[in-house]
C-alpha positions in Angstrom: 4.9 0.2 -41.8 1.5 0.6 -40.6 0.5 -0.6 -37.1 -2.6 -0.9 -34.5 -1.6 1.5 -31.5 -4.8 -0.1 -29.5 -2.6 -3.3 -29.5 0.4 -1.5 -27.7 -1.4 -1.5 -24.2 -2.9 -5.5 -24.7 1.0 -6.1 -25.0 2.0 -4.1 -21.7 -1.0 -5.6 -19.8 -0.1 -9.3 -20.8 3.8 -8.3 -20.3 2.9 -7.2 -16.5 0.3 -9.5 -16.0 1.8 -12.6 -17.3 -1.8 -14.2 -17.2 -4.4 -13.8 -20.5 -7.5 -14.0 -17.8 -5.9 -11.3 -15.6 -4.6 -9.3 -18.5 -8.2 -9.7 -20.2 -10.1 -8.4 -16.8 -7.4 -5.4 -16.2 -8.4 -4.4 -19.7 -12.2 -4.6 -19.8 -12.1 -7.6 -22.4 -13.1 -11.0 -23.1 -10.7 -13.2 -23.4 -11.6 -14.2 -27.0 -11.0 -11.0 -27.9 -8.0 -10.4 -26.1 -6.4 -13.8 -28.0 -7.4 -12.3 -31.3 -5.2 -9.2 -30.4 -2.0 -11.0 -29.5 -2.4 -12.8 -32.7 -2.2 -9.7 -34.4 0.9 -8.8 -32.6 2.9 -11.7 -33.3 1.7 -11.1 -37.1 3.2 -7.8 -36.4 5.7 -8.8 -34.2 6.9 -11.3 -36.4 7.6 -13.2 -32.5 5.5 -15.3 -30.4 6.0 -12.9 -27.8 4.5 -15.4 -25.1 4.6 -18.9 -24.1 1.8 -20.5 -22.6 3.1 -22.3 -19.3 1.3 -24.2 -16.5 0.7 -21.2 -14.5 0.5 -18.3 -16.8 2.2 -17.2 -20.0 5.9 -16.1 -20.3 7.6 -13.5 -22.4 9.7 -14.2 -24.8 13.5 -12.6 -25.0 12.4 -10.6 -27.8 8.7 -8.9 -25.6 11.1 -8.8 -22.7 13.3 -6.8 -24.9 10.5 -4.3 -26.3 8.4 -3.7 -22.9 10.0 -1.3 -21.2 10.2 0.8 -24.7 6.8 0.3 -25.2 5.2 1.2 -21.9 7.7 4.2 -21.5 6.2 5.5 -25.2 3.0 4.9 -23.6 3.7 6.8 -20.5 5.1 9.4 -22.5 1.4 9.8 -24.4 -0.5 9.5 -21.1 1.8 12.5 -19.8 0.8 14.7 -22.9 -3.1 13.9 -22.9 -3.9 14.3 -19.6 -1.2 17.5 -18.8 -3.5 18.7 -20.9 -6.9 17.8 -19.2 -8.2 20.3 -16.2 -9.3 19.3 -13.1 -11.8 20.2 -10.6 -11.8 18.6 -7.2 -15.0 20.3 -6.5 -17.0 18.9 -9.4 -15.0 15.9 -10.1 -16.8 12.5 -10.4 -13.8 10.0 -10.3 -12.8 6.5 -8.2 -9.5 6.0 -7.3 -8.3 2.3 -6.1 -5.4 3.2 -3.1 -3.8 0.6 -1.3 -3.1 1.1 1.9 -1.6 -1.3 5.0 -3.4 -2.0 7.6 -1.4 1.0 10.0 -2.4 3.3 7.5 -6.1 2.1 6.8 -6.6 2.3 10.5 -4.5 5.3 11.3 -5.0 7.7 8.6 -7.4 7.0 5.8 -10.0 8.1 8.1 -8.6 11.4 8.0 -8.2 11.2 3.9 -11.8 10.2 4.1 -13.0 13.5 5.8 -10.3 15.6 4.1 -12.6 14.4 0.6 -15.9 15.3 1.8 -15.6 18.6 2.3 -13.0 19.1 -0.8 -14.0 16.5 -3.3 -17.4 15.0 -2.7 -17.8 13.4 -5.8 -14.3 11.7 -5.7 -14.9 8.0 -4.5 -12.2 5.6 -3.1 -12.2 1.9 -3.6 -9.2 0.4 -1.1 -7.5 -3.0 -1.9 -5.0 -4.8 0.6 -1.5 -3.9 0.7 0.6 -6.9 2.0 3.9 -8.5 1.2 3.8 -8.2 -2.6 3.5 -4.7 -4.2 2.4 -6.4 -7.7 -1.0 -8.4 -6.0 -1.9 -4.5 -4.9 -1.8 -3.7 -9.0 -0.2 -0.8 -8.9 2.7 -2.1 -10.7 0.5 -2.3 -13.5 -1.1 0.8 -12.5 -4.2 -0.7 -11.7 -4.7 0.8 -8.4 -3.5 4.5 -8.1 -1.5 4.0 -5.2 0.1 2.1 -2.2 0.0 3.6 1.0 2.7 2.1 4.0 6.2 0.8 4.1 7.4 0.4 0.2 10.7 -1.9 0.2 12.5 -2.8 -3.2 10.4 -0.7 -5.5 10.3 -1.5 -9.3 11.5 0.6 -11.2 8.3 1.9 -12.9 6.9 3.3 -9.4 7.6 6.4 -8.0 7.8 6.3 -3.8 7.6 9.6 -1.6 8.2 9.9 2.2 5.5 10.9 3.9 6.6 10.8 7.9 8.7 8.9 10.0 6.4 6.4 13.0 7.8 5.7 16.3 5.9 2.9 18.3 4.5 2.6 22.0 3.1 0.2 24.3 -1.3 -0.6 25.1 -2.0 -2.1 28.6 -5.5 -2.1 30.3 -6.3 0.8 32.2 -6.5 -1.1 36.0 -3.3 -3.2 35.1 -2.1 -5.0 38.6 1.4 -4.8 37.9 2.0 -1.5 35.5 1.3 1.9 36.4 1.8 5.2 34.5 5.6 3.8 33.3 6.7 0.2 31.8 10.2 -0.9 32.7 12.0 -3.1 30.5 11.8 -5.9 33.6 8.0 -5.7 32.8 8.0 -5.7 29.8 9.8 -8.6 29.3 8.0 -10.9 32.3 4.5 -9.8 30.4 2.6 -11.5 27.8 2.2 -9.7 24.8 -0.5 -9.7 21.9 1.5 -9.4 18.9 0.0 -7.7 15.6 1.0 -10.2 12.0 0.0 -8.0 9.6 0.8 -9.7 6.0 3.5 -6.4 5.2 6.5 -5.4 6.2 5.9 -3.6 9.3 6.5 -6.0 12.1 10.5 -6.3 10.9 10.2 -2.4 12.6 9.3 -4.3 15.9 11.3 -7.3 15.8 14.6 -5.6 14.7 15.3 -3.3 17.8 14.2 -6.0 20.0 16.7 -8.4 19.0 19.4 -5.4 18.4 18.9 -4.9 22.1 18.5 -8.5 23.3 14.9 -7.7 24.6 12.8 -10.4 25.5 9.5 -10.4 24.5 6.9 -13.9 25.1 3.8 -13.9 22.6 1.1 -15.2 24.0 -1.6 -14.3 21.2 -0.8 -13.0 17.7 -3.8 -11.5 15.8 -3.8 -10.1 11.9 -5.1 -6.2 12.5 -4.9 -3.6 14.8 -8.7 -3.5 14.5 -8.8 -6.4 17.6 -5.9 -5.5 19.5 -8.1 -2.8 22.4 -10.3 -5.6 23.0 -7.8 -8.1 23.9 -5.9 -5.9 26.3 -8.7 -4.3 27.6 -9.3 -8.1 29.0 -6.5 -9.7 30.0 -3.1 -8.6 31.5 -1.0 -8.5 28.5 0.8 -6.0 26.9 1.2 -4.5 23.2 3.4 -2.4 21.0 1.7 -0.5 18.2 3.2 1.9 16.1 2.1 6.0 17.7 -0.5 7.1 15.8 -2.6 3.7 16.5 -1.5 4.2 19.7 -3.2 8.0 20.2 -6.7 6.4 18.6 -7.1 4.0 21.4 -5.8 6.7 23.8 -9.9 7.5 23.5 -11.1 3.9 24.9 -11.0 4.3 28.9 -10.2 0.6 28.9 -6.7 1.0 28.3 -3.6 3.3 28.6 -0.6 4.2 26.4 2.7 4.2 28.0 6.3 4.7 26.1 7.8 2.0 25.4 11.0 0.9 28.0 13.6 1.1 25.0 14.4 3.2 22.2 12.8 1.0 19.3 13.5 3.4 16.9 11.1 4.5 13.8 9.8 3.1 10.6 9.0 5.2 7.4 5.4 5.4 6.3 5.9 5.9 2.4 3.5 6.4 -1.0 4.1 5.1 -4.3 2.5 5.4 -7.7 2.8 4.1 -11.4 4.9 6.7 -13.1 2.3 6.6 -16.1 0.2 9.2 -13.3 3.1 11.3 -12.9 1.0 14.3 -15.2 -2.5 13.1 -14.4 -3.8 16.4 -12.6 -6.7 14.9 -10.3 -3.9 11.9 -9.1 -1.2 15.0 -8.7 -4.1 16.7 -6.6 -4.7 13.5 -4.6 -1.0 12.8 -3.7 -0.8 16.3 -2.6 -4.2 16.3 -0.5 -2.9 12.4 1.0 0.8 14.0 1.9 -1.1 17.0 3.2 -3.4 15.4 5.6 -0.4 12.9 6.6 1.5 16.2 7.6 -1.4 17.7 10.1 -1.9 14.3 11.6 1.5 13.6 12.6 1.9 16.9 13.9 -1.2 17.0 15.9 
């Protein structure tokens, strides 16, 4: 039986997608175009493969049935054409789309950043949000090359690696009436605090410990980056607890100090995960290694 294999990645990209428009744009297609291929695979198919619903399109048992074997024989294909391409960081023109949280935008892309200039100059980076659902990030699909922050319930078609372990500390303003170079727990629970929502999983590292240990703690603003959080402190009384490594950037800003915290509130992992269809692909191999590299030197600095 004779076959198009150009139709094999429309039917993944619908499959993840579950969306014609979305599936279209992820491809580079129109979405005329993109209809006239799925007719050709339910001709092929001899299935509707899927249903049109209010909010998208749904597999059918029989596409749910053949996906994973088709995108792991497309994996598979990806792994032998590009183990077989060379790569040159030096005189590589490439963009990567990373993911990253907002700890790890603020805390450690910066460092990525610099690392590329001098190694890569040509490589670009394009970063998208990471929050609450790993599939809006599209590395799922494999979209975007990678998610950079805390990775909980992974599908089964990413890869994760540890990259370091984050402990957390606590931001007051510099002339603070009441807290000098220590906090005590007393203080820290008669303070107000500014409280960082970022749309991840990173505050259940805060709010965990807390209520393990019964520690009070009385919000009085909550903002959605770390980006604002020196400028609040640096004018009012309040207090703040931001993972370390935020912690040693504002360490610069004489507005404010960095004490440790008055409890043990533990440490939360600070992970990376790709699409195992990159496992092979040199230059992302050579990125993952400069990333885990530079995440290395600056927790141990």
């Amino acid at each position: 039986m004779r076959y198009d294999l150009n139709l094999l990645p429309i039917f993944v990209a619908l499959t993840e997608e579950r969306s014609v428009t979305r599936a279209a744009q992820r491809l580079g297609m129109t979405q005329p175009a993109l209809s006239n291929a799925l007719a050709r695979l339910r001709t092929t198919l001899k299935d509707p493969l899927f249903i049109r619903e209010r909010y998208g399109i749904q597999p059918t048992p029989i596409a749910l049935e053949l996906a994973p074997q088709i995108a792991q024989a497309l994996a598979q294909i990806d792994d032998a054409v590009l183990g077989q391409q060379d790569f040159d960081p030096a005189s590589a023109q490439r963009l990567f789309t990373i993911a990253p949280n907002g700890y790890v935008e603020f805390s450690l892309v910066p460092a990525i950043v610099a690392r590329l200039q001098v190694e890569a100059p040509g490589i670009r980076l394009m970063l998208t949000p990471f929050g609450n659902d790993l599939a809006e990030t599209g590395v799922v699909s494999g979209t975007t090359a990678m998610v950079l922050g805390r990775i909980v319930d992974p599908p089964d078609n990413l890869v994760v690696q540890h990259l370091m372990d984050e402990g957390l500390a606590c931001v007051v303003r510099a002339d603070h009436p009441m807290v000098g170079d220590t906090i005590s727990r007393a203080q820290f629970e008669a303070l107000k605090h500014v409280n960082v929502i970022p749309p991840g999983r990173l505050r259940a590292g805060l709010f965990q410990p807390l209520a393990q240990q019964n520690v009070k703690r009385d919000v009085a603003l909550s903002v959605t980056n770390f980006f604002s959080v020196a400028e609040m402190i640096a004018v009012t009384d309040h207090v703040a607890t931001l993972p370390q490594l935020i912690c040693r950037r504002l360490a610069h800003d004489p507005r404010v100090k960095i004490l440790p915290a008055p409890i043990d509130l533990g440490t939360f992992p600070v992970e990376m995960a790709w699409h195992v269809r990159y496992r092979n692909d040199p230059a992302h191999r050579w990125l993952r290694t400069l990333v885990a590299d530079v995440v290395s030197n600056v927790a141990a600095c």
